[in-house]
One Martini backbone bead per residue (centre of mass of N, CA, C, O) as a GRO file, in nm:
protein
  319
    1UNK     BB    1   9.607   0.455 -15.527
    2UNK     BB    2   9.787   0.362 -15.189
    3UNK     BB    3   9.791   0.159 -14.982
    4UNK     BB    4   9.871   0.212 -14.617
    5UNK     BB    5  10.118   0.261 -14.339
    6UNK     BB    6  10.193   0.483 -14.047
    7UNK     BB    7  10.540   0.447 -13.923
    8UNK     BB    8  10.713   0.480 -13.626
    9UNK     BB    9  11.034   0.490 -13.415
   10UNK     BB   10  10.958   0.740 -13.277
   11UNK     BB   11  10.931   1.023 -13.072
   12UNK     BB   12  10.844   1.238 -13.286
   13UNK     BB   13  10.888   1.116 -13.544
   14UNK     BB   14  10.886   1.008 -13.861
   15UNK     BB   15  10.642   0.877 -14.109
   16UNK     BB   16  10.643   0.600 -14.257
   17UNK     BB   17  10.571   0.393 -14.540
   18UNK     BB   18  10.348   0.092 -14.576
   19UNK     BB   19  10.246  -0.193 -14.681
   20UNK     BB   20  10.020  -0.410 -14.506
   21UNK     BB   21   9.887  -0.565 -14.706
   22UNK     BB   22   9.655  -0.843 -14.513
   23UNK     BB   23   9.675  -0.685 -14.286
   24UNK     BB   24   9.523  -0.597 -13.940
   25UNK     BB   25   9.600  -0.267 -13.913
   26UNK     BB   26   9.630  -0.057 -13.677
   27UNK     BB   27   9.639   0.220 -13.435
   28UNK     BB   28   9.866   0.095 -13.199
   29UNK     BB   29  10.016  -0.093 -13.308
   30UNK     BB   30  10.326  -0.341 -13.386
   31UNK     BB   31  10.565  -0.338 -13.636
   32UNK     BB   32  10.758  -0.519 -13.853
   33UNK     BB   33  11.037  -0.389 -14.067
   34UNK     BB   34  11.192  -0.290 -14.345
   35UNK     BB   35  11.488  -0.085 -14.364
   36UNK     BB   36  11.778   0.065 -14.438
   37UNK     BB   37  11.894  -0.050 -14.131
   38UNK     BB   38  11.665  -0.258 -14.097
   39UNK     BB   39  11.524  -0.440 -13.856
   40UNK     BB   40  11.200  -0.306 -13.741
   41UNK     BB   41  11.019  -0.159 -13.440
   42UNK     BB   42  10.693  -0.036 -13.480
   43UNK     BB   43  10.475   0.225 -13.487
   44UNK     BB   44  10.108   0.284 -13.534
   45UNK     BB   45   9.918   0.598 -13.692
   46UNK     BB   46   9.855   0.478 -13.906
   47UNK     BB   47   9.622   0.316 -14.052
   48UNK     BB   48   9.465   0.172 -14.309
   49UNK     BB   49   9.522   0.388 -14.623
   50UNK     BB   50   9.502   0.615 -14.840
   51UNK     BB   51   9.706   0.761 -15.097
   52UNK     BB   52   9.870   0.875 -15.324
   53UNK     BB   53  10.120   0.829 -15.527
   54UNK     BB   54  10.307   1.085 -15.506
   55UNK     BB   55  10.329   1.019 -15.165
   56UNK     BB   56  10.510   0.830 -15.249
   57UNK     BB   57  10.812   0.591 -15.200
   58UNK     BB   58  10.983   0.469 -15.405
   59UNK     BB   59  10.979   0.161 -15.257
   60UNK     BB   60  10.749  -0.016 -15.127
   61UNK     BB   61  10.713  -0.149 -14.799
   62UNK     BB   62  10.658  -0.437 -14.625
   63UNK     BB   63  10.572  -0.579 -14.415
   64UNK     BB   64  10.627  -0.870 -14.201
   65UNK     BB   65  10.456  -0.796 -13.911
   66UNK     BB   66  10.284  -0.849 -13.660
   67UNK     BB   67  10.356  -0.839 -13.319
   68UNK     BB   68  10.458  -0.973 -13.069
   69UNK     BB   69  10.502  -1.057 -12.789
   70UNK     BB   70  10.814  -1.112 -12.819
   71UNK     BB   71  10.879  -0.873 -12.985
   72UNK     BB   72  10.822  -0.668 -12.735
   73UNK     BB   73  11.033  -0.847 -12.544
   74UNK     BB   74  11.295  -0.743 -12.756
   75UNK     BB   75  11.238  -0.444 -12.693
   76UNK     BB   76  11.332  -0.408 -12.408
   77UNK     BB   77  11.598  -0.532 -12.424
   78UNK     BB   78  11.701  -0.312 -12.605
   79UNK     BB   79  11.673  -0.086 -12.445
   80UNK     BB   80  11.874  -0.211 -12.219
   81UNK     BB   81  12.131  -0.222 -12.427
   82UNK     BB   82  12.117   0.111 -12.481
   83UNK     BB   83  12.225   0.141 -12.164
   84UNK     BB   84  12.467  -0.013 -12.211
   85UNK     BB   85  12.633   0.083 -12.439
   86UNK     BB   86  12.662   0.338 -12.379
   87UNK     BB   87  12.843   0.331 -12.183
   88UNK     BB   88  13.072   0.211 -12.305
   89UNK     BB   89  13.108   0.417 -12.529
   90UNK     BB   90  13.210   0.652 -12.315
   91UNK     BB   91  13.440   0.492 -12.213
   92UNK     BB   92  13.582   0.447 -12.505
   93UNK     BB   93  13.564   0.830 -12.560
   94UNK     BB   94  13.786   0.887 -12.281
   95UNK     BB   95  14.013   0.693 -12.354
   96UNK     BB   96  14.054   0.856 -12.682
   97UNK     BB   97  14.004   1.182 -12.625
   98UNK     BB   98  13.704   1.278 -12.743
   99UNK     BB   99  13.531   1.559 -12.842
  100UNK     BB  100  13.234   1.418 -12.736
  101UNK     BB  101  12.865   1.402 -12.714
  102UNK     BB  102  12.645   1.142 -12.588
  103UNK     BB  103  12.328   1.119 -12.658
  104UNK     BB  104  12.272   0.816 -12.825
  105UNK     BB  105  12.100   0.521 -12.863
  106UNK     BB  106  12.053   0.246 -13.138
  107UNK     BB  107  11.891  -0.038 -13.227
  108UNK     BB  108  11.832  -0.281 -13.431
  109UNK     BB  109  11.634  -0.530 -13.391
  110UNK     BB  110  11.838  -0.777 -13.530
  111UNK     BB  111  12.152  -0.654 -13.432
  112UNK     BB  112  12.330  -0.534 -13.690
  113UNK     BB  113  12.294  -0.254 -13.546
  114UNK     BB  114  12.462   0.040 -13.415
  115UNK     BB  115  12.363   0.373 -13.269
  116UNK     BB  116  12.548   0.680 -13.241
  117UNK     BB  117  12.464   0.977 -13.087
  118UNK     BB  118  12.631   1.318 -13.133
  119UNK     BB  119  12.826   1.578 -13.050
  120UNK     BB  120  13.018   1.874 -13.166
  121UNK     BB  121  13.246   2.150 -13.270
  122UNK     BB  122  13.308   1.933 -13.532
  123UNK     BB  123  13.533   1.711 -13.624
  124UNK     BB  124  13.576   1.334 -13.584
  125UNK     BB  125  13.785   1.139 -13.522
  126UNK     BB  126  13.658   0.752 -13.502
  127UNK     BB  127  13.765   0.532 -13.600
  128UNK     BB  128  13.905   0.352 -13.356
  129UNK     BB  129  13.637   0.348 -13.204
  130UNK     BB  130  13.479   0.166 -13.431
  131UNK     BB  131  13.633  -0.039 -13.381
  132UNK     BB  132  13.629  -0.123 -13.051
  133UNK     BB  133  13.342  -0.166 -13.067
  134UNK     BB  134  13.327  -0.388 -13.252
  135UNK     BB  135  13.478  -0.564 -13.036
  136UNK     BB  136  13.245  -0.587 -12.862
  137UNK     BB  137  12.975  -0.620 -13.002
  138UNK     BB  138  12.997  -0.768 -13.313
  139UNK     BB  139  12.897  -0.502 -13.527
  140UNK     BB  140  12.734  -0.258 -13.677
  141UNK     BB  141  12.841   0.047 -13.674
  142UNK     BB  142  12.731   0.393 -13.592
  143UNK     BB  143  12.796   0.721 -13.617
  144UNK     BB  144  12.621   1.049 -13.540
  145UNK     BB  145  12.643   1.364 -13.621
  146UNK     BB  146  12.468   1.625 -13.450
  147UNK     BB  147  12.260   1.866 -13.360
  148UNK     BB  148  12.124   2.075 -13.123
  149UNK     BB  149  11.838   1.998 -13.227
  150UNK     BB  150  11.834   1.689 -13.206
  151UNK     BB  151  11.916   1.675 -12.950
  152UNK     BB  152  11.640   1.788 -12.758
  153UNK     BB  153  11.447   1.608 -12.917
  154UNK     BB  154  11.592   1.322 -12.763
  155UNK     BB  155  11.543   1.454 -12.470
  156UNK     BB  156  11.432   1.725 -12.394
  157UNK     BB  157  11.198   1.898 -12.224
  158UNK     BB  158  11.104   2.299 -12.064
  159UNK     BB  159  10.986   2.514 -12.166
  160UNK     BB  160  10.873   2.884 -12.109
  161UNK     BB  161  10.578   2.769 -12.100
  162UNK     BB  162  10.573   2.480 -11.933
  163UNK     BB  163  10.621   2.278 -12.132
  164UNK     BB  164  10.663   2.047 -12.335
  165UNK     BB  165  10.853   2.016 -12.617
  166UNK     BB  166  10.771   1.990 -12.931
  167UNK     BB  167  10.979   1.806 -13.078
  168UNK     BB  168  10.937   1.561 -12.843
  169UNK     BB  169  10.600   1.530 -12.887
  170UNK     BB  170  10.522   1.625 -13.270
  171UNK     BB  171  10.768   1.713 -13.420
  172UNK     BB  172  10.910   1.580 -13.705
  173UNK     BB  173  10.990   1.845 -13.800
  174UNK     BB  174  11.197   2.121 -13.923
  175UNK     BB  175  11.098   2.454 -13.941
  176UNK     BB  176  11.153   2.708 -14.047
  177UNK     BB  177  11.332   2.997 -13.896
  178UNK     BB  178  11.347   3.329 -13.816
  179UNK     BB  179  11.374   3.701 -13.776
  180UNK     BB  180  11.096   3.760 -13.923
  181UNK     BB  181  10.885   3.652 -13.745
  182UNK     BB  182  10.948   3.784 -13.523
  183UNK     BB  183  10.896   4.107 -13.653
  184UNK     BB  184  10.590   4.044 -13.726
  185UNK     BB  185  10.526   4.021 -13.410
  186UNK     BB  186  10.654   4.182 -13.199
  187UNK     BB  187  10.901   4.103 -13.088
  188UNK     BB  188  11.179   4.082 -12.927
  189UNK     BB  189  11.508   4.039 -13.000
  190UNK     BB  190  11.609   3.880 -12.778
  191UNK     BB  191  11.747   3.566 -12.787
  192UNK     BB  192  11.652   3.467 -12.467
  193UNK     BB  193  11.379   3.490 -12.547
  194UNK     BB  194  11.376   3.342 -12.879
  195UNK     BB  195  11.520   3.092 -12.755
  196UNK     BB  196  11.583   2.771 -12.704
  197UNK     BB  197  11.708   2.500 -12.547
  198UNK     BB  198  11.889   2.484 -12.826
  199UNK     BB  199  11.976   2.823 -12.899
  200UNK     BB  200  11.739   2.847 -13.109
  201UNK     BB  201  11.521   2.954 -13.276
  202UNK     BB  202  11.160   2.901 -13.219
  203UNK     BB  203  10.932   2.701 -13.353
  204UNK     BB  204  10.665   2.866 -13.245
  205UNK     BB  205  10.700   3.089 -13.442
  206UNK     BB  206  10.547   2.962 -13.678
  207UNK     BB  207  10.260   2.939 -13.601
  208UNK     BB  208  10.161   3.254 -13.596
  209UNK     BB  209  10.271   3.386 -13.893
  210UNK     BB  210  10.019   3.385 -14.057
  211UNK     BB  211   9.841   3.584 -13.872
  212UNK     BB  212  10.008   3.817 -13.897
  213UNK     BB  213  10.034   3.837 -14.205
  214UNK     BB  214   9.770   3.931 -14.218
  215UNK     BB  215   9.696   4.136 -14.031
  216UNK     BB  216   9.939   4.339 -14.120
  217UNK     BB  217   9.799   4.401 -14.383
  218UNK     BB  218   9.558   4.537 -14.250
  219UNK     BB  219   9.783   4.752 -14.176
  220UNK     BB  220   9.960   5.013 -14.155
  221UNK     BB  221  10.178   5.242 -14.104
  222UNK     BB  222  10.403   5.376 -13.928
  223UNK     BB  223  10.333   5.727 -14.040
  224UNK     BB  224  10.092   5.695 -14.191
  225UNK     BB  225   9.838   5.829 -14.375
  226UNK     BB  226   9.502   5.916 -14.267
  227UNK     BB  227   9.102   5.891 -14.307
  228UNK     BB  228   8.875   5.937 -14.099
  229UNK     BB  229   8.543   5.941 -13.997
  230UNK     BB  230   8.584   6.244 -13.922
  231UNK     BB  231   8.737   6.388 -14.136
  232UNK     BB  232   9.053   6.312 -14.091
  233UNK     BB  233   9.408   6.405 -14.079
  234UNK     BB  234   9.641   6.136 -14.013
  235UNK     BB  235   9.839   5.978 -13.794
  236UNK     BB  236  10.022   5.700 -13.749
  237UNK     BB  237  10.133   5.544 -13.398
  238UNK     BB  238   9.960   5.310 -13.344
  239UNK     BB  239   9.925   4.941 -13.283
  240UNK     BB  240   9.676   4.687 -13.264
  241UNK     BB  241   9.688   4.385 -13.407
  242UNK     BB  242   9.489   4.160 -13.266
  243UNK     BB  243   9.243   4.424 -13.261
  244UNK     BB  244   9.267   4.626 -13.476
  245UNK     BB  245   9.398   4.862 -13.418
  246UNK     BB  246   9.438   5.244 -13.434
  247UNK     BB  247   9.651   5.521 -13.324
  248UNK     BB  248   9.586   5.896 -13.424
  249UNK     BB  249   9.720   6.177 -13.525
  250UNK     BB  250   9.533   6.423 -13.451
  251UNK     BB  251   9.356   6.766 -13.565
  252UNK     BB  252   9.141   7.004 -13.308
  253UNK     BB  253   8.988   7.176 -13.218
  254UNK     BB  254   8.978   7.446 -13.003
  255UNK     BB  255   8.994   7.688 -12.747
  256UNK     BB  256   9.309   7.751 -12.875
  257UNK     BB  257   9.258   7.603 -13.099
  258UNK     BB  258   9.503   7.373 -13.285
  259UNK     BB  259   9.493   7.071 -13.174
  260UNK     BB  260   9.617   6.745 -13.019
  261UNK     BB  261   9.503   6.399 -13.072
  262UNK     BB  262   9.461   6.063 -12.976
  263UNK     BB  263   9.340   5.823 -13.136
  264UNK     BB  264   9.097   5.535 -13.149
  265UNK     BB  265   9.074   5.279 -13.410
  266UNK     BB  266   8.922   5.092 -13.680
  267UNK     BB  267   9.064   4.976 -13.923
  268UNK     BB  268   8.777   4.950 -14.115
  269UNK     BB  269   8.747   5.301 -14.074
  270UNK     BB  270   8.985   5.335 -14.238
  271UNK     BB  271   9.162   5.505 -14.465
  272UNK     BB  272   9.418   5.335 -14.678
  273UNK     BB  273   9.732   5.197 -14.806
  274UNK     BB  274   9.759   4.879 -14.839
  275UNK     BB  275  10.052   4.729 -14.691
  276UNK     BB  276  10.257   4.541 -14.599
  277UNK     BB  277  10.412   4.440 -14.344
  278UNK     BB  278  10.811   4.483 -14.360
  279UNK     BB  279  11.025   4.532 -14.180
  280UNK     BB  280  11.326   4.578 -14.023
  281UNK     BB  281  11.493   4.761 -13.851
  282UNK     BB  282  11.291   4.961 -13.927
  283UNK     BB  283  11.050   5.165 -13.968
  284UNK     BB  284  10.900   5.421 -14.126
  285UNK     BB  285  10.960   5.625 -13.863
  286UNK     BB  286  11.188   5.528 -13.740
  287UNK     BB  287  11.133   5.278 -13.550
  288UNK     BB  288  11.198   5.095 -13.275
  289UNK     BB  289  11.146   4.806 -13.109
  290UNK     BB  290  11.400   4.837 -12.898
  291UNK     BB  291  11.579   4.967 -12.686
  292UNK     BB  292  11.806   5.027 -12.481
  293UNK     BB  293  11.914   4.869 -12.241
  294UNK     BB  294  12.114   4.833 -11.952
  295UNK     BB  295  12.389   4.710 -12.169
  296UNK     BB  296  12.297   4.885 -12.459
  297UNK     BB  297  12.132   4.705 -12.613
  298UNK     BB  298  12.014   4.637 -12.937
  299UNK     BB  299  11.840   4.532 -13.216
  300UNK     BB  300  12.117   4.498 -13.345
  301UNK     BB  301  12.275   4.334 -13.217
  302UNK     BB  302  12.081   4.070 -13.159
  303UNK     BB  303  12.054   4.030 -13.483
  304UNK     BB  304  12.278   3.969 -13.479
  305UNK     BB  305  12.289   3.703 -13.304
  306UNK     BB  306  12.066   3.561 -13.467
  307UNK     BB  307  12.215   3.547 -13.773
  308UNK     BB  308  12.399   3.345 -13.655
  309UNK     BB  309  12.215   3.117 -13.591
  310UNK     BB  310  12.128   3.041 -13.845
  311UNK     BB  311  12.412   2.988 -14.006
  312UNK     BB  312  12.381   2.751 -13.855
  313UNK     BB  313  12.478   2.403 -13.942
  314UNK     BB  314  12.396   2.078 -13.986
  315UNK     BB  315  12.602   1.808 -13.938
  316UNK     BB  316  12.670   1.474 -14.075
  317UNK     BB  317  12.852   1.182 -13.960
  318UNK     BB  318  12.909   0.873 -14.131
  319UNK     BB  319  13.077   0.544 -14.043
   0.00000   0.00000   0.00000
């Protein structure tokens, strides 16, 4: 087992281990380490505890110091100075009529380097941007080109449940997201309804993903023959997930003969061969998850343009 401690430099970023060594560091205080890119001033999230070897990425590093006041006021300073560098650094990718677009600035807590968030729809030539830099700054240079999910990240706003967006204020990292999370919850395949503000598909997705599939394993496939507790053998019509309810369409006897009728039934009264429900464009009784809207638009259609946002990756380019 390693003692660290897990500290954080920005809101909602990944969480590093260091040593804590001697110091008396909980959750909340801010230390002064070094990292691969200088030396920075962290906030901490996790007070001094072990975990296993295997967790720790070595080598690991120590502490250099528990912040002090002064430390305080020169991350203050630095927040201050990085609103004044964007500026510049605007300035002078407008001079130079590169199409990128500046997300953020970070300083290292000792001033080594200055650090430049942008996108673009491409690759940017930016070599002659980074001499003019250095020559105002007179420090080592970063710029690093970013996707559209980080940048959302680092900027924030307000998803469509009207809460502060997952990524900006919790979320360390970016857990994979299909089009297949969206069809086993039986959502809308529309782009519009399931990408967020980053015009990728919802992280939120993934929350529910894994009680979609317990639950839809329990339940047969729209289609599928069943036999009811009345003993009847019907067909399944219609399912509602969540209440775990099927609806069957049996034949009973009626007073003109025999007649058709939808029963509402718990899958746990039903007998039949369960087995993991993975539609893709159709389900089994070939039925579409949602008709053709006002645009003439189907799910075929949506989900070619959901598989584009997908193939879509992330590239960062340091210079």
């Amino acid at each position: 087992m390693t003692t660290i401690i897990g500290v954080r430099f920005r809101t909602a970023g990944k969480v590093y281990y260091f040593d804590p060594l001697d110091y008396e560091i909980k959750s909340g205080d801010h230390v002064i380490v070094e990292t691969a890119r200088g030396i920075e001033y962290g906030y901490v999230v996790c007070g001094r505890t072990e975990v296993s070897d295997d967790k720790v990425v070595a080598p690991l590093r120590a502490v250099l110091r528990v912040a002090t006041e002064e430390d305080d006021r020169q991350a203050e300073r630095l927040r201050e100075k990085e609103k004044e560098a964007l500026t510049i650094c605007a300035e002078k990718v407008a001079k130079h009529k590169l199409e990128m677009k500046l997300i953020d600035c970070e300083y290292t807590f000792d001033y080594s380097k200055v650090l430049f968030y942008f996108t673009a729809d491409g690759r940017v030539d930016f070599r002659e941007l980074v001499k003019d830099l250095a020559s105002v700054f007179h420090t080592r240079i970063e710029l690093r080109q970013i996707g559209v999910r980080d940048e959302t990240k680092i900027r924030g706003g307000i998803g469509i449940c009207g809460r502060e967006l997952c990524c900006h204020t919790f979320l360390a990292d970016f857990a994979p997201v299909s089009v297949k999370m969206a069809k086993e919850q039986n959502l809308s395949l529309n782009p519009t309804k399931i990408s967020g503000n980053c015009g990728r598909l919802m992280c939120c997705l993934k929350n529910e993903e894994d009680a979609y599939e317990y639950l839809n394993s329990r339940l047969p496939n729209i289609g599928d023959s069943v036999k009811t507790p009345d003993g009847l053998t019907g067909e399944v019509k219609d399912l509602n997930v969540l209440k775990q309810r099927v609806k069957v369409l049996v034949f009973v006897n009626g007073a003109d003969g025999e007649e058709k009728e939808v029963r509402d039934y718990p899958v746990d009264d039903l007998k039949f061969h369960a087995r993991r429900r993975r539609p893709d464009k159709k389900d089994d009784a070939g039925r579409r998850y949602r008709d053709e809207d006002e645009n003439g638009r189907n799910d075929e259609d949506d989900l070619r343009e959901l598989e584009q946002l997908e193939k879509r990756e992330t590239h960062h380019y340091d210079e």
